[in-house]
N, C-alpha and C positions, 0 to 999 in steps of 0.2 A: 409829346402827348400821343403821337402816333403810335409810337413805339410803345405805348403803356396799352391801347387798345388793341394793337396786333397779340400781346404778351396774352390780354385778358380775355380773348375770345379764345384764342389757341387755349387755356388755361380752363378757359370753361366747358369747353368741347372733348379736354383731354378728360376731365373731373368727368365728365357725364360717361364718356365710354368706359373708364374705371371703375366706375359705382355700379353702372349695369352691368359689369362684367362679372364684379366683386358679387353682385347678388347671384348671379346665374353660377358661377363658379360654388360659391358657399350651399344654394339650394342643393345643388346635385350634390356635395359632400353630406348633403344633413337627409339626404335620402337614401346614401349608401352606407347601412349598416355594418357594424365592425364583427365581422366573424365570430371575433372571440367573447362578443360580449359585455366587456369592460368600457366604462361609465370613464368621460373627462376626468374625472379625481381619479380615479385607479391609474390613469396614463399617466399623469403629473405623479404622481407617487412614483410610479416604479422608473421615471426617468429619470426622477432626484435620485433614487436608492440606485441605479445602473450608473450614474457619474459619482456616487461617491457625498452626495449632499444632504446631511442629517439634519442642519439646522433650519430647513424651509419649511413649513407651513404651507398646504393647499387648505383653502379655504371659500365659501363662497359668498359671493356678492350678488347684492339685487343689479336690477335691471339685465338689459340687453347689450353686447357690446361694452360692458364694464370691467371685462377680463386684463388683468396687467400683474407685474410681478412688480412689487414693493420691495426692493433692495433693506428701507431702514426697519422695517420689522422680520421682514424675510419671511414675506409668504407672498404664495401664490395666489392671485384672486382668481377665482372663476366665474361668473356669471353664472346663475342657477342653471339655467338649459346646460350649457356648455358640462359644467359640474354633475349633473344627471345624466345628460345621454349619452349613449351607446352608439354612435355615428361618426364616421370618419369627423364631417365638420370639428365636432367636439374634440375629436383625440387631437387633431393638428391643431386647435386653440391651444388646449392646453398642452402642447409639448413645445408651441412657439413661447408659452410666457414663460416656462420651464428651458427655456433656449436663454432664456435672460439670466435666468438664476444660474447658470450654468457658465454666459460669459463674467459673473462677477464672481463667480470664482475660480474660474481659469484667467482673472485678471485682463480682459482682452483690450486691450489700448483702447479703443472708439468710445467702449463704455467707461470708461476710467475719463475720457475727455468732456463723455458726453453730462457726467456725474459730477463734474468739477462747473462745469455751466448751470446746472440746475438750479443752485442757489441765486446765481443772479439775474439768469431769464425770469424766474419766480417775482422778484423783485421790479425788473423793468416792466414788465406782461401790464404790470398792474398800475406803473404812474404813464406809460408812451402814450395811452389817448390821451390824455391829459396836457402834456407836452407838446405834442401836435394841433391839438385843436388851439393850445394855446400860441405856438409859431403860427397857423396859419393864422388867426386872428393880429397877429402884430407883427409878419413877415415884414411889412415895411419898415418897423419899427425897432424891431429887435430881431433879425433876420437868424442870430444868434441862436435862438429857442426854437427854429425849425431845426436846422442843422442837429443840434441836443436830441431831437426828438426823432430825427433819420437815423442819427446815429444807436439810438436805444433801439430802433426796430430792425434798424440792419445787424443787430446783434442776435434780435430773434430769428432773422432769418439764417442768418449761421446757424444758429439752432437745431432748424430744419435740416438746413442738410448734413447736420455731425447726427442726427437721428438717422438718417437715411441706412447706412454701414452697419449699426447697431440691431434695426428690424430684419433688414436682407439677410443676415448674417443667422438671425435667431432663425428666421426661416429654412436656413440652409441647414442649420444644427438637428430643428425639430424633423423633417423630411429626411434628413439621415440617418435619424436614429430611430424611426418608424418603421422605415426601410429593416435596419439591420435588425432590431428588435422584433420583428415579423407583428409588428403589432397592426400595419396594415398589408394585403398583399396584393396581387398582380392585378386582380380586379377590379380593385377600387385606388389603385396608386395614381392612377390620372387625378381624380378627385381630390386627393388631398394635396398633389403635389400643386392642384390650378387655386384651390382654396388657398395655400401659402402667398403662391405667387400673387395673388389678385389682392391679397391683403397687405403685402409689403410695398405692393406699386400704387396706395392710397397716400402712401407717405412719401414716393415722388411725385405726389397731387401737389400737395401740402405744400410742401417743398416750393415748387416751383411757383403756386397759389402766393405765396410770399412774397418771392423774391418778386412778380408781379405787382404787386401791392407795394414792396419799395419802389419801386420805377414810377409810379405813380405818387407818391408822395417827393419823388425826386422832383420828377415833370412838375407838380407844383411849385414848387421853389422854383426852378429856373424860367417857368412861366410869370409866376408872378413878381420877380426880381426885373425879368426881363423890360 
């Protein structure tokens, strides 16, 4: 149990400097204007048409933070702001969800691995509290159905970090081809390169947030077995 409270403090300390990073990082991207003019959708366009990728769709999406590239219909979502403005912030969202469409058709391993899990993380997401609450209520009993139930979420937490390779990577993709594409320049290249970075390192929060959370569902069992 110790070891699950040192995880989870560490864990919640790392989340808080991330998050306030990720906003300070993101604000100063969405306050440094893009030279040229060009609106989230205009970048996601001409990054798909510079790799070669005709069958993707940029499109956009309500809310805040709802930006993601959908492999099974092959579009890009953007987030309204993100899809309208003219801001670094924007061009490095959308050239990171355009880093996705990008690894799936340069076929990149992580995401071919991480595409093959989707169907069943989907799957277990949905019955593990179930499962858990149910082992912990009859750990004595049926000690069977926690283990069942560790095992579904230690599956999630692979998850996590077969994600991890897949973001980093899109991030490196979008900031290189910004770079090369002069679509941002010397001025404002700190900003978009901290906005990447600050938003790839949410998903070694996660990540480690997890495997956290299994440690603790461990410590239960072997406390309560004990």
């Amino acid at each position: 149990m110790y070891l699950y409270w040192i995880l989870f403090i560490g864990v919640a300390v790392l989340s808080y400097v991330v998050q306030a990073s990720f906003q300070k990082e993101f604000q100063q991207a969405a306050q440094a204007p893009l030279l040229n003019g060009m609106a989230g959708r205009e970048v996601a366009v001409r990054m798909l048409e510079e790799h070669g990728i005709r069958d993707v769709k940029v499109t956009s999406t309500p809310g805040q933070l709802t930006d993601n590239f959908n492999p099974t219909n092959k579009t890009v979502n953007l987030s309204q702001a993100v899809y309208a403005q003219t801001n670094v912030a924007a061009a490095a969202v959308a050239a990171h969800e355009c880093g996705h469409a990008v690894q799936h058709a340069q076929g990149y391993f992580p995401v071919k691995v991480r595409s093959a899990l989707v169907p069943v993380v989907s799957i277990t997401s949905r019955i593990v509290p179930f499962v858990l609450l149910g082992g912990m209520l009859l750990i004595n009993i049926f000690p069977q159905i926690m283990w069942v139930g560790i095992a579904l979420f230690a599956f999630s937490t692979l998850f996590s970090f077969v994600t991890l390779p897949v973001e980093i990577d899109a991030s490196r993709r979008a900031l290189a081809w910004l770079n090369r594409s002069d679509i941002i320049d010397p001025s404002n290249a700190d900003e978009a390169r901290g906005a990447l970075k600050a938003a790839a390192y949410t998903y070694v929060v996660a990540a480690l947030s997890s495997l956290a959370t299994l440690v603790y569902y461990l410590s239960i069992f072997s406390g309560r077995r004990s």
